[in-house]
C-alpha positions in Angstrom: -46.0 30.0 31.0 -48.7 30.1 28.3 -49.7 26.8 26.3 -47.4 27.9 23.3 -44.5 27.8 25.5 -45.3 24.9 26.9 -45.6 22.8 23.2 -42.1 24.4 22.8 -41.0 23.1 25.9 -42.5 19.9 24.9 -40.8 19.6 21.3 -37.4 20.9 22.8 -38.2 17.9 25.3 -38.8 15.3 23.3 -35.8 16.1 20.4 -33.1 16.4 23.3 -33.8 13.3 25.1 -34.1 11.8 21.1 -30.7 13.3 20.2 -29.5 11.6 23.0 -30.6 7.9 21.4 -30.2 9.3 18.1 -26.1 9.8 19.1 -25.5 6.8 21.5 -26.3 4.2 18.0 -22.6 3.0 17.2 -21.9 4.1 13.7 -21.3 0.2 12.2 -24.9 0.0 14.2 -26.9 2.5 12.2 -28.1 0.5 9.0 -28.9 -2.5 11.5 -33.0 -3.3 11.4 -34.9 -6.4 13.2 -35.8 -8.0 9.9 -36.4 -6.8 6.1 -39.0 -4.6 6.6 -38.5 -2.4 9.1 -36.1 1.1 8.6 -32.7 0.5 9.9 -31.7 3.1 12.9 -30.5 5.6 10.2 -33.9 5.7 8.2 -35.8 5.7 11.2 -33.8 9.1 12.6 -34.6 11.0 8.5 -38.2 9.5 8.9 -38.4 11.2 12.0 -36.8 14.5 10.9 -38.9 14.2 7.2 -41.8 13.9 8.8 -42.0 16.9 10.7 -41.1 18.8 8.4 -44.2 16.8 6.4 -45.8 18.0 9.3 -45.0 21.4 9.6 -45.9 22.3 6.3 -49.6 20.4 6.5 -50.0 22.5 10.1 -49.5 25.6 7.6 -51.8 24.7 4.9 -54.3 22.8 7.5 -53.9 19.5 5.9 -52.8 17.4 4.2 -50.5 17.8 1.2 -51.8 17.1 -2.4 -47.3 17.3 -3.3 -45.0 16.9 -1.1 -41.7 17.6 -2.3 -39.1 16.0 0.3 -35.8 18.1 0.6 -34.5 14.8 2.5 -35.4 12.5 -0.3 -32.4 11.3 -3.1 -29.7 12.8 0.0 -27.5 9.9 0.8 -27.5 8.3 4.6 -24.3 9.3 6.0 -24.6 10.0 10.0 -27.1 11.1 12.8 -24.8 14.6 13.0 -24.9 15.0 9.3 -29.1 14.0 9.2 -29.7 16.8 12.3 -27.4 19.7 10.6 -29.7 19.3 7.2 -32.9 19.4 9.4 -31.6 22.1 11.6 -33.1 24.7 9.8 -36.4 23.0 8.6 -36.5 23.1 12.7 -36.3 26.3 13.2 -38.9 27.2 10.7 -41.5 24.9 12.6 -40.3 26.3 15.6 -40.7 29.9 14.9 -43.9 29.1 13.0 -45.6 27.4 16.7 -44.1 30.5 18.2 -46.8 32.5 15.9 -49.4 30.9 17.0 -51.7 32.5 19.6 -53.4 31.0 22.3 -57.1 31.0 20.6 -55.2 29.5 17.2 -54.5 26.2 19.4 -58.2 25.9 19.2 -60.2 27.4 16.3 -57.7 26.0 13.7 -57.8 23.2 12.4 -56.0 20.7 10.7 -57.9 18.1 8.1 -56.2 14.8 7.6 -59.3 12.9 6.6 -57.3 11.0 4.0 -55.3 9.6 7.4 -59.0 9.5 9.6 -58.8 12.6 11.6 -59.5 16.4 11.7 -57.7 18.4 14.9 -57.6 21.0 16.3 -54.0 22.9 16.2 -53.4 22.1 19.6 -54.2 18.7 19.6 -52.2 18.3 16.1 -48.9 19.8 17.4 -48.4 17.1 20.3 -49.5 14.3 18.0 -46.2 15.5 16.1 -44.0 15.4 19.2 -45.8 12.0 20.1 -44.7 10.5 16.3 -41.1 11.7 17.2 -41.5 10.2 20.9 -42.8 6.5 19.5 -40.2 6.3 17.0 -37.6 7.0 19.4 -38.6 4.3 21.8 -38.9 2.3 18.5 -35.1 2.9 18.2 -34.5 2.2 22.4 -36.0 -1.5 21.6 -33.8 -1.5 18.3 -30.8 -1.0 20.7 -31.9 -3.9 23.0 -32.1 -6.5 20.5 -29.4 -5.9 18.8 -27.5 -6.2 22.3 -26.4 -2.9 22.4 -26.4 -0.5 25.4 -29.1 2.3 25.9 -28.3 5.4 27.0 -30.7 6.5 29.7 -32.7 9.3 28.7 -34.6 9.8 31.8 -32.4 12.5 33.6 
């Protein structure tokens, strides 16, 4: 297994143990939030989604966006199914687009965010994506226990 593979395995990892959270929120539970300014459980799932799509197309112009014209912004929240079946196929682009890469890309390109603080190398940028996706997902876990409702448990 190459290191391509491996990010692969690590996105598919980190989206089906997500899913998983993602489904288990009772549907009268998904616009619940800890206070006023946080996302509710439904925003945070389409932030999650948006944003690597955000991130996919930044990877393919290495960096930042000047534009970025959301295909998730102005659709209304309806439900996690309905949020994952518009994203599916921004997925699979980002998918097949890491599969491109080569093992040398992972390294020599890089990806300038200096409007965020950082400049990365491919490699390095890819699993911060899969880390954003993994934080907000324990975000959501902690959601569950304080508003007193069960967790699934993800760690099969």
């Amino acid at each position: 297994m190459n290191s391509i593979d491996l990010i692969i395995l690590n996105f598919n990892e980190v989206r089906r143990r997500s899913i998983k959270v993602w489904t288990s929120i009772p549907e009268e539970k998904l616009s619940w939030k800890p206070d006023s300014e946080a996302m509710s459980c439904l925003e945070m799932v389409r932030h999650i989604l948006e944003s690597e799509h955000y991130y996919h197309l930044a990877i393919k112009n290495r960096g930042s966006l000047s534009a970025f014209d959301s295909p998730f912004e102005n659709r209304p929240f309806t439900t996690v199914e309905d949020e994952l079946e518009f994203a599916e196929h921004y997925r699979k682009q980002f998918m097949d687009t890491i599969q491109s890469f080569s093992e040398s890309d992972l390294e020599s390109i890089k990806v300038d965010r200096s409007e965020s603080g950082y400049i990365r190398d491919l490699g390095d940028m890819l699993l911060r994506v899969a880390y954003h996706e993994s934080v907000h997902t324990g975000q959501l876990l902690d959601y569950l226990r304080t508003a007193g409702i069960p967790r699934i448990r993800i760690w099969d």
